[in-house]
The first five atom37 places (N, CA, C, CB, O) and aatype in JSON, in Angstrom:
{
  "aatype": [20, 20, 20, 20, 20, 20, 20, 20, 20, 20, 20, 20, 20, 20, 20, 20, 20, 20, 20, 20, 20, 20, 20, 20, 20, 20, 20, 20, 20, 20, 20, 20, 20, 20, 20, 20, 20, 20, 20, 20, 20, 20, 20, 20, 20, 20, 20, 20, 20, 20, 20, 20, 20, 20, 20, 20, 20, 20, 20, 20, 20, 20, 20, 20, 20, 20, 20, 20, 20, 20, 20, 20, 20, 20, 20, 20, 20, 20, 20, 20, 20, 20, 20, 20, 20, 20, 20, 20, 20, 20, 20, 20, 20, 20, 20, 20, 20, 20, 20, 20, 20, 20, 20, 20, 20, 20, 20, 20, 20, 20, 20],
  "atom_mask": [
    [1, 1, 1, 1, 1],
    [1, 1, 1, 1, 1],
    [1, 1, 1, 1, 1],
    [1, 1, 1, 1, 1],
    [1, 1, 1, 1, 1],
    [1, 1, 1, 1, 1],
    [1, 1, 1, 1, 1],
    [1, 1, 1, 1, 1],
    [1, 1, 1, 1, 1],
    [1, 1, 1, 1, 1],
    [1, 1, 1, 1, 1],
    [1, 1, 1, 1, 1],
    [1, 1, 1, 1, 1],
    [1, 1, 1, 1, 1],
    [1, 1, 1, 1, 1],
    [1, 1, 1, 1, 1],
    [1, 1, 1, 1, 1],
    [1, 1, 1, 1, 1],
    [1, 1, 1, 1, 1],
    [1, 1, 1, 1, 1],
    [1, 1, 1, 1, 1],
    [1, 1, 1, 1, 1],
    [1, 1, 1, 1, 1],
    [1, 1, 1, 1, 1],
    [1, 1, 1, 1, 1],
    [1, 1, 1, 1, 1],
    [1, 1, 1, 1, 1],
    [1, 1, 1, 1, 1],
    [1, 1, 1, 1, 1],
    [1, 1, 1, 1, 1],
    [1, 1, 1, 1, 1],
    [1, 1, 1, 1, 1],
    [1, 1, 1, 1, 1],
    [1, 1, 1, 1, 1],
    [1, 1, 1, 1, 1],
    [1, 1, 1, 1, 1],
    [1, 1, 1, 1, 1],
    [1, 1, 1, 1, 1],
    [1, 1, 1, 1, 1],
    [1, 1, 1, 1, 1],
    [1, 1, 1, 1, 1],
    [1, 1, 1, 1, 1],
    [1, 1, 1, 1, 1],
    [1, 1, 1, 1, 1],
    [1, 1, 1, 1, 1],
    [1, 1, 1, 1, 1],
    [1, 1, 1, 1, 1],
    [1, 1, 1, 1, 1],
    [1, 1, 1, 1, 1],
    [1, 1, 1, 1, 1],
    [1, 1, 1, 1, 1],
    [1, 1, 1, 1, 1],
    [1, 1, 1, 1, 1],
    [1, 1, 1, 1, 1],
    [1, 1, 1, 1, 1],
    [1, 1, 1, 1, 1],
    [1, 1, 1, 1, 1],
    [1, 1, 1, 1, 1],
    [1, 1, 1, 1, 1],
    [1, 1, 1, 1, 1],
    [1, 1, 1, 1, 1],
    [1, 1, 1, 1, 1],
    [1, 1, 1, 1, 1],
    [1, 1, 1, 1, 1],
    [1, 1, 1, 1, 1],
    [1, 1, 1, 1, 1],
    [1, 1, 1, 1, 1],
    [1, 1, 1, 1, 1],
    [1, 1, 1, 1, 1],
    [1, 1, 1, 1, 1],
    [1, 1, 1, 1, 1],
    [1, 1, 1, 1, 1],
    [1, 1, 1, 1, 1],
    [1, 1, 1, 1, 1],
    [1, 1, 1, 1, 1],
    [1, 1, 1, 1, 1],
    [1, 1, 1, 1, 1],
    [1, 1, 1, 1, 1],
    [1, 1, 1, 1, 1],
    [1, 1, 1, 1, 1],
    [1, 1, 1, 1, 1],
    [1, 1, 1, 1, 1],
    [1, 1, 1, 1, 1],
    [1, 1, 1, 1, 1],
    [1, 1, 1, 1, 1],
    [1, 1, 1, 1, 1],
    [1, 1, 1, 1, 1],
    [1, 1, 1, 1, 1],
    [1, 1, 1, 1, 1],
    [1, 1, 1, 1, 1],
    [1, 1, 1, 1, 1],
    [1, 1, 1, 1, 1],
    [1, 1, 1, 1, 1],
    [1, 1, 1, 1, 1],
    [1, 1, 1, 1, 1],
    [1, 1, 1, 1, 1],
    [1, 1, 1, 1, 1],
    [1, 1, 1, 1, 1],
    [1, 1, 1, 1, 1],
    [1, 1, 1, 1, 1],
    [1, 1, 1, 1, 1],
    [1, 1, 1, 1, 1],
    [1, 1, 1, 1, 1],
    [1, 1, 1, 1, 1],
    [1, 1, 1, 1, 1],
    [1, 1, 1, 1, 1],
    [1, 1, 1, 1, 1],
    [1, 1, 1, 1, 1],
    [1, 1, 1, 1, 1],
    [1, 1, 1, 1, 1],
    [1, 1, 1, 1, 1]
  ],
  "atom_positions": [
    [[21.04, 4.43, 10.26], [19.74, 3.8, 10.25], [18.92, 4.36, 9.07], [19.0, 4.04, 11.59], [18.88, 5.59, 9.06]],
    [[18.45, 3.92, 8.37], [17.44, 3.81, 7.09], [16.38, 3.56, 8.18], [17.69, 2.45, 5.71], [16.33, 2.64, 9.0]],
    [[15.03, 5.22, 7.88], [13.95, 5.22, 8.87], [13.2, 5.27, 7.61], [13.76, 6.42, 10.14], [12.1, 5.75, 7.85]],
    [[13.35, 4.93, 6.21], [12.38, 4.31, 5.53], [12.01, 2.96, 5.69], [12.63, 4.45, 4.42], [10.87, 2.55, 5.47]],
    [[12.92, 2.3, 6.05], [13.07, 0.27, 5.89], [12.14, -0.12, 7.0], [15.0, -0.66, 6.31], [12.23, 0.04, 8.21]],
    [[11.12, -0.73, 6.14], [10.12, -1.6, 7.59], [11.06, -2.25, 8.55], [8.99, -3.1, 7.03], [10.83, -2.09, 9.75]],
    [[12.37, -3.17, 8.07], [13.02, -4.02, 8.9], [13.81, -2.87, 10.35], [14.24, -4.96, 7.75], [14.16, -3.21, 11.49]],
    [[13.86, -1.86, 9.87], [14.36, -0.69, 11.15], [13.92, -0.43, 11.87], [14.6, 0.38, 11.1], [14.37, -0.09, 12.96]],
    [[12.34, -0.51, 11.35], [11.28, -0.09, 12.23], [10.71, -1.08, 13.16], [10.25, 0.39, 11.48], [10.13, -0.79, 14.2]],
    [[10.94, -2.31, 12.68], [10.58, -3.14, 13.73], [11.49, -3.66, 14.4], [9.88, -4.02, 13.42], [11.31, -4.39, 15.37]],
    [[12.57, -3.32, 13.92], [13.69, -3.63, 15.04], [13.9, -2.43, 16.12], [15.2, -3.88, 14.27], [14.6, -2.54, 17.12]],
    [[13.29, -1.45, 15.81], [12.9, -0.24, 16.77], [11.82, -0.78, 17.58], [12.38, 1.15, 15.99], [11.66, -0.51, 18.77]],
    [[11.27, -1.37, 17.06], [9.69, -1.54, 18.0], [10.21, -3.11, 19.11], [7.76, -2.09, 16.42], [9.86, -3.33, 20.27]],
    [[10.95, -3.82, 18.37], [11.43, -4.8, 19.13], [12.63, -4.41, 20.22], [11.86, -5.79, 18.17], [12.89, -4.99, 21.28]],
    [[12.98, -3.77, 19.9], [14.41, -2.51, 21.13], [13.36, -2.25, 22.3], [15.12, -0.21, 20.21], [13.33, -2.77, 23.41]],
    [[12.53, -1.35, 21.79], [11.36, -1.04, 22.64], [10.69, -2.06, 23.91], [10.31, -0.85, 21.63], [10.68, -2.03, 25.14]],
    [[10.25, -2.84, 22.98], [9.53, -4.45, 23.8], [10.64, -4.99, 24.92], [9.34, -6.08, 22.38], [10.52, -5.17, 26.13]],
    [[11.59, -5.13, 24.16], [13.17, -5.57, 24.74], [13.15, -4.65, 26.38], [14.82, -4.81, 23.34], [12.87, -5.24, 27.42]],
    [[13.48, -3.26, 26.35], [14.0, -1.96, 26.99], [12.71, -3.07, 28.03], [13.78, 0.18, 26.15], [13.17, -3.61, 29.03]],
    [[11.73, -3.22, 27.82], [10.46, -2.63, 28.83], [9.89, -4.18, 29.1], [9.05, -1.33, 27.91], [8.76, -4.23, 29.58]],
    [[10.58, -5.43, 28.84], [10.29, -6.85, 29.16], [8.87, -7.42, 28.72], [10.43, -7.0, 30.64], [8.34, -8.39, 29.26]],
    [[8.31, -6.67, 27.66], [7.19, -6.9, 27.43], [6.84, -8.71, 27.31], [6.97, -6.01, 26.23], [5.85, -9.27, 27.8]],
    [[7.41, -9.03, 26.91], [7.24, -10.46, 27.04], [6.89, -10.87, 28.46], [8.48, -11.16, 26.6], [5.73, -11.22, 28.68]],
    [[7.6, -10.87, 29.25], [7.7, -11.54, 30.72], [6.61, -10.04, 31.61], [9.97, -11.75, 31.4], [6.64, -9.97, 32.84]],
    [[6.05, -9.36, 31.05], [4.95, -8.75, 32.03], [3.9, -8.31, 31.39], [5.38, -7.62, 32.83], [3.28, -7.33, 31.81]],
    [[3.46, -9.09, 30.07], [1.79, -9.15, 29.49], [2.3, -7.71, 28.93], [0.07, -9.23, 30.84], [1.62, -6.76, 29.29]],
    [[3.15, -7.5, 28.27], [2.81, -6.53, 26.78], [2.36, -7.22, 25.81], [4.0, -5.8, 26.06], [1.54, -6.68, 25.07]],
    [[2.75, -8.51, 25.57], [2.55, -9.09, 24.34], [1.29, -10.09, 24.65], [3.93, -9.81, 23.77], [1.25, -11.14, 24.02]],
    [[0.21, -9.78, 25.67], [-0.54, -10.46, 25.54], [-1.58, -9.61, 24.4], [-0.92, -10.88, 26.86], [-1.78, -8.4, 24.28]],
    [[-2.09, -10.72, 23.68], [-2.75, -9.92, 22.38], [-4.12, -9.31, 22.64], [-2.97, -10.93, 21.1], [-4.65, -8.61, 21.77]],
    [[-4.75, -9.56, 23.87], [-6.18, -9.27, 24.45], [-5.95, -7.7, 24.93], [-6.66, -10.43, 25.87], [-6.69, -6.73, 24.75]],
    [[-5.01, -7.76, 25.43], [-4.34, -6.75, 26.33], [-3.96, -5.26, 25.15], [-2.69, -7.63, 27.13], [-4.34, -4.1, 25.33]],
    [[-3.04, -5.85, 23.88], [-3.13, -4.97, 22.79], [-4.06, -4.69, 22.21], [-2.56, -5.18, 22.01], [-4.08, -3.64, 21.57]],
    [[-5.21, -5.57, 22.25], [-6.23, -5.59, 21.23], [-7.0, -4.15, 22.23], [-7.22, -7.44, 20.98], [-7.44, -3.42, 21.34]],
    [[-7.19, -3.77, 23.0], [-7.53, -2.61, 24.14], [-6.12, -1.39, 23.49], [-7.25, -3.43, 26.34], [-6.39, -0.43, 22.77]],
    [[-5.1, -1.63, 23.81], [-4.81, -0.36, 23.48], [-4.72, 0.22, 21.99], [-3.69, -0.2, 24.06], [-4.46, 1.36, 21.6]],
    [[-4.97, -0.66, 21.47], [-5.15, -0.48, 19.45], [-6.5, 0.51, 19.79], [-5.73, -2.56, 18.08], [-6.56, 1.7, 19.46]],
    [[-7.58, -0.22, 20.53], [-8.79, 0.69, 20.58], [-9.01, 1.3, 21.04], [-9.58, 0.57, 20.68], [-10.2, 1.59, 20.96]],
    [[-7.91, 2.35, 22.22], [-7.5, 3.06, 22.96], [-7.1, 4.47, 21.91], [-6.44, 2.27, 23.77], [-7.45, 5.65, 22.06]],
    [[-6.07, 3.71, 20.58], [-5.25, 4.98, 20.05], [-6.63, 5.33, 18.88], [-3.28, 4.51, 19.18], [-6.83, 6.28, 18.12]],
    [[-7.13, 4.51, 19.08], [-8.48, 4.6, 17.42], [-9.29, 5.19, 18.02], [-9.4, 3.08, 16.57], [-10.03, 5.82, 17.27]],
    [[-9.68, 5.35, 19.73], [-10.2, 6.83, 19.92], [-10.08, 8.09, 20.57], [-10.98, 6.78, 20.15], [-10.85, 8.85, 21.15]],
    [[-8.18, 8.07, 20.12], [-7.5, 8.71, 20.32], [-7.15, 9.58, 19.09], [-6.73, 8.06, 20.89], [-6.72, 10.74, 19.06]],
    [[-7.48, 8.64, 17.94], [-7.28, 9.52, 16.74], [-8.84, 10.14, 15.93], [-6.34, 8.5, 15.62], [-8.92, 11.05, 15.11]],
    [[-9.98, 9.3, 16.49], [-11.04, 9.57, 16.42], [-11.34, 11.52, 17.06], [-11.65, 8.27, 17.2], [-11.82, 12.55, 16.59]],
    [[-10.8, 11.15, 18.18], [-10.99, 12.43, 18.93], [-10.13, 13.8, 18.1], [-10.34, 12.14, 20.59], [-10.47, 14.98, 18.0]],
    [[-9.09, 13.18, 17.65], [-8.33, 14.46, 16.89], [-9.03, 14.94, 16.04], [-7.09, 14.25, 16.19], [-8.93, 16.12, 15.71]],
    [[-10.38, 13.61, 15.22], [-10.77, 14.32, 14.09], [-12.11, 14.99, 14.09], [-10.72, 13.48, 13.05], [-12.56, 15.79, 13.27]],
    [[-12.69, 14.48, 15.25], [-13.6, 15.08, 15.58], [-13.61, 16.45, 16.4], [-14.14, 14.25, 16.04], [-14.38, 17.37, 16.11]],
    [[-12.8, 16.5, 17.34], [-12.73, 17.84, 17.67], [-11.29, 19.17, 17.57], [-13.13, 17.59, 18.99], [-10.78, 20.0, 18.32]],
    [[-11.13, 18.71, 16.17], [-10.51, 19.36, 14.93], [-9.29, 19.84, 15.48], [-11.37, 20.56, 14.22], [-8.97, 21.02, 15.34]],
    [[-8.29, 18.69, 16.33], [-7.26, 18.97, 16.53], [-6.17, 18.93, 15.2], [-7.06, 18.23, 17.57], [-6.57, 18.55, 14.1]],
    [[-4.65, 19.39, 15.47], [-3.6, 19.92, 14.6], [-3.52, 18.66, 13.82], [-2.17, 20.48, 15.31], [-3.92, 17.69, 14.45]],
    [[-3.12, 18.43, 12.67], [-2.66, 17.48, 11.96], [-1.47, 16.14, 12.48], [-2.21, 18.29, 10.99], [-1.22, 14.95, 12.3]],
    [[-0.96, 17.59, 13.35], [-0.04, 16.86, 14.03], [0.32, 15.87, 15.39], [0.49, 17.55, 14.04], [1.27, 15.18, 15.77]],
    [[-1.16, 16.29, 15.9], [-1.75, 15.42, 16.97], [-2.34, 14.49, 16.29], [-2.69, 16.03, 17.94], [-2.28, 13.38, 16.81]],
    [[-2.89, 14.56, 15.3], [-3.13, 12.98, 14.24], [-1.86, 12.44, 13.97], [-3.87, 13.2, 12.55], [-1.72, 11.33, 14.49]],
    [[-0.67, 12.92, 13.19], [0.35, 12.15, 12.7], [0.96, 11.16, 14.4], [1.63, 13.43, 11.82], [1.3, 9.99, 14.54]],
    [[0.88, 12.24, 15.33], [1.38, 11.08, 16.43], [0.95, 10.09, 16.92], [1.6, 11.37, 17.38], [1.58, 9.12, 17.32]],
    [[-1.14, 10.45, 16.92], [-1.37, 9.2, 17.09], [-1.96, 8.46, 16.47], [-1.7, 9.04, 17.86], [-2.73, 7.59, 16.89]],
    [[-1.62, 8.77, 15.16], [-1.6, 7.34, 13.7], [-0.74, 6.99, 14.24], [-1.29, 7.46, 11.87], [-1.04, 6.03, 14.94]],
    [[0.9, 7.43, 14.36], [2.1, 6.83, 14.75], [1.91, 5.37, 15.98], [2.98, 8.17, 15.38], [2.33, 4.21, 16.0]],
    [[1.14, 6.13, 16.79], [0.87, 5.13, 17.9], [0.28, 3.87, 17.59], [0.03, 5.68, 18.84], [0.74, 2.73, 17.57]],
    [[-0.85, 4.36, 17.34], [-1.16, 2.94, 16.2], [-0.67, 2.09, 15.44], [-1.65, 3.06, 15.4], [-1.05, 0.92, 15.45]],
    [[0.41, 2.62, 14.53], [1.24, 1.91, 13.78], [2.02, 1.36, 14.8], [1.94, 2.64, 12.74], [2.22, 0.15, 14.74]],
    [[2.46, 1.94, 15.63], [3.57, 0.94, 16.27], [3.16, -0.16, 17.12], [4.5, 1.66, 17.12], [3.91, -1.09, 17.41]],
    [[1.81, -0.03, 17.57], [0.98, -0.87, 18.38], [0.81, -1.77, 17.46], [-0.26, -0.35, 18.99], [1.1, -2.91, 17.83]],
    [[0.38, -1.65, 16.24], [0.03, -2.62, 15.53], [0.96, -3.73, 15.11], [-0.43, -2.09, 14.6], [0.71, -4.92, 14.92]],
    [[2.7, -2.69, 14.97], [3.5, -3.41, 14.21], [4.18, -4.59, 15.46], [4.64, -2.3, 13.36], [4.75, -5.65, 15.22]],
    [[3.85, -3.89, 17.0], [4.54, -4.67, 17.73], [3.47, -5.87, 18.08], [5.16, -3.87, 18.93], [3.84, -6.91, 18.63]],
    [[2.17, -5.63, 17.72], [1.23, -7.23, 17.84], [1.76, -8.12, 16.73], [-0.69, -7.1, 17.53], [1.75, -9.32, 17.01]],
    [[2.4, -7.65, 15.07], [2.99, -8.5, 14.61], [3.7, -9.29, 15.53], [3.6, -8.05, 13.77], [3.48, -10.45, 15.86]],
    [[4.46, -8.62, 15.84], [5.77, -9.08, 16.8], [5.56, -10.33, 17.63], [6.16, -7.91, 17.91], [6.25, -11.34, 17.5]],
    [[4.44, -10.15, 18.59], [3.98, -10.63, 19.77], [3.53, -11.38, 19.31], [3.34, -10.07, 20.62], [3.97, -12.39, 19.85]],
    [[2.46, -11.8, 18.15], [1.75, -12.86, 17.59], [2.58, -13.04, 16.75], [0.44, -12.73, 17.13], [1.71, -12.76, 15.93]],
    [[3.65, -13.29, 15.99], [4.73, -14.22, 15.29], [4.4, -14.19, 14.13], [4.88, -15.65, 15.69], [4.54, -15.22, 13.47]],
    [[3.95, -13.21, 13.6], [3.2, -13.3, 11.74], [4.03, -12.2, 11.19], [1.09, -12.81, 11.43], [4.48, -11.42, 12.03]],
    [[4.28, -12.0, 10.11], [5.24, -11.26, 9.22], [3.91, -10.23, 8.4], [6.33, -12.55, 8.01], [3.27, -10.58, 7.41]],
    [[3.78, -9.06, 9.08], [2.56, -7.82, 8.82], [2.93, -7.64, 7.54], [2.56, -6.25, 9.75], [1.9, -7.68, 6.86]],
    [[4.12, -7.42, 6.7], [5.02, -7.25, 5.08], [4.65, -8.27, 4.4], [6.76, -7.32, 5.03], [4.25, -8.01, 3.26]],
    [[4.64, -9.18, 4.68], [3.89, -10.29, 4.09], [2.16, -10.24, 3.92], [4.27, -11.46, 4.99], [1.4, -10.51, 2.99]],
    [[1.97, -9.77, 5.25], [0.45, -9.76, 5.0], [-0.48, -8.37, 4.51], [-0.11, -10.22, 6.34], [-1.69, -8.26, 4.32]],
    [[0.45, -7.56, 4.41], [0.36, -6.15, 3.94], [0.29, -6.53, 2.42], [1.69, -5.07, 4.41], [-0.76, -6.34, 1.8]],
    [[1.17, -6.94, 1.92], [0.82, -7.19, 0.29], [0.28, -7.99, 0.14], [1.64, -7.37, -0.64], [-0.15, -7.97, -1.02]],
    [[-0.1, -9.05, 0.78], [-1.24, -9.8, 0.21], [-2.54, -9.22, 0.66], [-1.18, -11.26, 0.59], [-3.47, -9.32, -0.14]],
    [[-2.7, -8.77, 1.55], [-4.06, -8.33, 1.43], [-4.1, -6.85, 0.86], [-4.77, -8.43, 2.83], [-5.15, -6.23, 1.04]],
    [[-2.94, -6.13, 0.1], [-3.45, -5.02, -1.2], [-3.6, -5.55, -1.67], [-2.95, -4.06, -1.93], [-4.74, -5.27, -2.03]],
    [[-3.12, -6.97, -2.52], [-2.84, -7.64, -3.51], [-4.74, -8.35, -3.98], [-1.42, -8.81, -2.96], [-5.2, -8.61, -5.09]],
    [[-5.27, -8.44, -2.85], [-6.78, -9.0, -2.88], [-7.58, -8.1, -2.88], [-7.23, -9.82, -1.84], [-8.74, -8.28, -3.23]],
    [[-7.02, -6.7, -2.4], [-8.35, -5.85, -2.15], [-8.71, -5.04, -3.56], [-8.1, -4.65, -0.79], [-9.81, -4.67, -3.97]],
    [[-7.4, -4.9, -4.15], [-6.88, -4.15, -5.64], [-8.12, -4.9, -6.76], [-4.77, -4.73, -6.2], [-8.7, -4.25, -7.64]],
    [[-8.32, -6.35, -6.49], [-9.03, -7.11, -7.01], [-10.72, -7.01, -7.01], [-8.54, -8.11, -6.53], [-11.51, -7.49, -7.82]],
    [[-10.96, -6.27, -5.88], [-12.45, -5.97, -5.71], [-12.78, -4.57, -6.36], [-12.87, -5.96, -4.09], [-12.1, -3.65, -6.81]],
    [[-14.41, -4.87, -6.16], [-15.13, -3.7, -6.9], [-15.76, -2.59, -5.69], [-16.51, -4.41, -7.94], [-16.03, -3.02, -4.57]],
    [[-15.88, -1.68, -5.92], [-16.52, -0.47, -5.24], [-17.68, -0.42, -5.18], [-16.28, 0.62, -5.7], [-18.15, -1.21, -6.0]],
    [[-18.78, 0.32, -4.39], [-19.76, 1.02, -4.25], [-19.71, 1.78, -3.65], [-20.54, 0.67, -4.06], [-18.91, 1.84, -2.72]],
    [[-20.9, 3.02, -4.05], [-20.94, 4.03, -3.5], [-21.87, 3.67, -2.48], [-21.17, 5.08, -4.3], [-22.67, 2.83, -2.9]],
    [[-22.11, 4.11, -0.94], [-22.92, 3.25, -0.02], [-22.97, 4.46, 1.07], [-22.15, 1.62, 0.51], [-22.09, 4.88, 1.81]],
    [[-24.52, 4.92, 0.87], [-24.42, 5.97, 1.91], [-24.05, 7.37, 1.65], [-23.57, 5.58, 2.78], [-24.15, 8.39, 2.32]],
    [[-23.38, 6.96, -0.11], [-23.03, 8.46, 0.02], [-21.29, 8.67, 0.23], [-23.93, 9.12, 1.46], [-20.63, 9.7, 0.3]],
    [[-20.89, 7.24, 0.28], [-19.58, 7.35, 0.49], [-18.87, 6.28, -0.16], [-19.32, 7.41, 1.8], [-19.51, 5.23, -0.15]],
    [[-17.27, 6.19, -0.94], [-17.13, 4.85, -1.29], [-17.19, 3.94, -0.72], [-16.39, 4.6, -1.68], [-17.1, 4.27, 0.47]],
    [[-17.34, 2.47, -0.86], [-16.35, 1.53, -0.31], [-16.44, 0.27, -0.77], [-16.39, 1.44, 1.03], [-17.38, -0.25, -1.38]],
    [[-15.25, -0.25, -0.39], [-14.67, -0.89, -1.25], [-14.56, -2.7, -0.27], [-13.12, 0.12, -1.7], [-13.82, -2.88, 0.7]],
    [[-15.57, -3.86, -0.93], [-15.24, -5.13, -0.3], [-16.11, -5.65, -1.24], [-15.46, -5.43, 1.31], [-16.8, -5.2, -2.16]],
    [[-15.77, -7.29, -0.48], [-16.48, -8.25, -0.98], [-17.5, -8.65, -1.68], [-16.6, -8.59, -0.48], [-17.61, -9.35, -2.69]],
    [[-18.84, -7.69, -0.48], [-20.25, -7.52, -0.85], [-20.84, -8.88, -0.64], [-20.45, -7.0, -2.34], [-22.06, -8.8, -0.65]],
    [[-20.54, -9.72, -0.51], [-20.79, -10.67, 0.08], [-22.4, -10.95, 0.47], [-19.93, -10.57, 1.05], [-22.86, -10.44, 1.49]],
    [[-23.06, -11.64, -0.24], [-24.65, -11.86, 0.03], [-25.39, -10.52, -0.26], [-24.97, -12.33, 1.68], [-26.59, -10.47, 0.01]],
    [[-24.77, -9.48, -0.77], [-25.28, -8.29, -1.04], [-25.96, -7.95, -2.56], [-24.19, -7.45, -0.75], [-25.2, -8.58, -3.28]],
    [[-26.77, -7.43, -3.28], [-26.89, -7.11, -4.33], [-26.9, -5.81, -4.39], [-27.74, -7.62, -4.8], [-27.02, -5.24, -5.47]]
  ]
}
């Protein structure tokens, strides 16, 4: 197994779904993920705020990523596809400093 190759990884995450019938008992309902995505975001929130190991972050970035990669899954969209196109648009925008901090969009109705 190549654990660099996105295609491994989501065939890991689809093994997973598979093992545990997520289809046929509301894993893949997207309302349902859309809660545990915001479950691990303040799960990783909490690591950084109350200055846990790096490594309690790397696991639950991990979690995240895999939550995320298996809503690809569940909602039928190709994330590799939409991963470079949206660097591919953001590479294209301009910065501000805002607050004191970068960031980086549209700006949209903003001056």
């Amino acid at each position: 197994m190549n654990q660099d190759s996105y295609k491994e990884m989501l065939a890991g995450i689809q093994a997973f779904h598979d093992k545990h019938d997520f289809k046929n008992n509301g894993g893949e309902d997207l309302v349902y993920r859309i809660a545990l995505m915001t479950e691990e975001l303040g799960e990783i929130s909490s690591c950084v705020t109350k200055g846990k190991s790096k490594e309690d972050l790397a696991e639950e970035s991990a979690d995240l990523l895999i939550l995320l990669m298996g809503t690809a899954i569940s909602a039928d969209f190709d994330l590799k596809d939409a991963f470079w196109k949206k660097l591919d648009k953001i590479m294209q925008r301009e910065s501000r400093m805002v607050n004191g901090k970068i960031r980086v969009s549209e700006f949209k109705g903003v001056k």
